[in-house]
Structure formats: structure tokens, C-alpha cells
C-alpha positions, 0 to 999 in steps of 0.5 A, a space after each residue: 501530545 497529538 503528534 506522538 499519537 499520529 507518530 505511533 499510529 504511524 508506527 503500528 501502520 508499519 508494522 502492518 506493511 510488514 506482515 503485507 509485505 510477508 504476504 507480497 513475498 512468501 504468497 502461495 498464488 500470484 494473487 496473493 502477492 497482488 493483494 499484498 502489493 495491493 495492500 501494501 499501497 493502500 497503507 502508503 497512502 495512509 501514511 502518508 496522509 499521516 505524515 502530512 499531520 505530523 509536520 502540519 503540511 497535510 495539503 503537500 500530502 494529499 496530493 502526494 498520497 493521491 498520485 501515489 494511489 492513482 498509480 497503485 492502483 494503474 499498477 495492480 490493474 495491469 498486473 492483474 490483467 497480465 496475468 489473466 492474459 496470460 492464465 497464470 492467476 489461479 495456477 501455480 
């Protein structure tokens, strides 16, 4: 019983990522697209913790949600500021 709960929970995470990932491609500004990067990401991190309880490994999955925030973060920083950099964040 709780690990079809942690399954559908896991299933309706996905389906968030896709309306993030309509928002990552179909964005009208470069910050949009970032956001949806962004949020994209964070649901990862998420999900993943979410499979870690599926198959009762959750310490495996933590330090791998946590790597993959770090660098989701790292990433979106960098796009963020190369795009400022190059006074394409508000203009399109």
C-alpha cells in the first residue's frame, strides 16, 4: 500500500515535469525557459528522493538527488549570468 502511493506521487511528479518542460521549450523569453529548466530540476531531486522510498534505498538517493541539485543549480546560475552578460535575458 505505501509504495503504490509513492508510485502515483511519483507518477503525477511526471506529469508536472511535462507541462515544466512545455514551459523549458515553448517559452516566450529566455527566462522562461530557465524557469523551466529550473523547475524541471527541482522535481528530479524529488523524484528521486521518491524512488529511494520505492525501493527502500532512500540514503543511495539522497546523495544522488543532492549532486544532481548542486549541479542544477551550478547550471542555471551559469546560464543565468551568461545571459545577462550578454543582455539577452529580457530581450527576445
Amino acid at each position: 500500500m505505501e509504495q503504490q502511493i509513492f508510485l502515483y506521487c511519483s507518477l503525477f511528479l511526471s506529469f508536472l515535469m511535462l507541462l515544466s518542460l512545455y514551459r523549458g521549450i515553448f517559452g516566450p523569453t529566455v527566462l522562461d525557459r530557465l524557469i523551466g529548466a529550473n523547475a524541471i530540476g527541482s522535481k528530479t531531486v524529488v523524484l528521486l528522493i521518491l524512488i529511494g522510498l520505492i525501493y527502500e534505498r532512500v540514503d543511495m538517493f539522497v546523495d544522488i538527488a543532492l549532486a544532481y541539485a548542486m549541479l542544477n543549480f551550478i547550471a542555471v546560475l551559469a546560464a543565468s549570468r551568461y545571459f545577462q552578460k550578454r543582455k539577452g535575458l529580457y530581450d527576445e
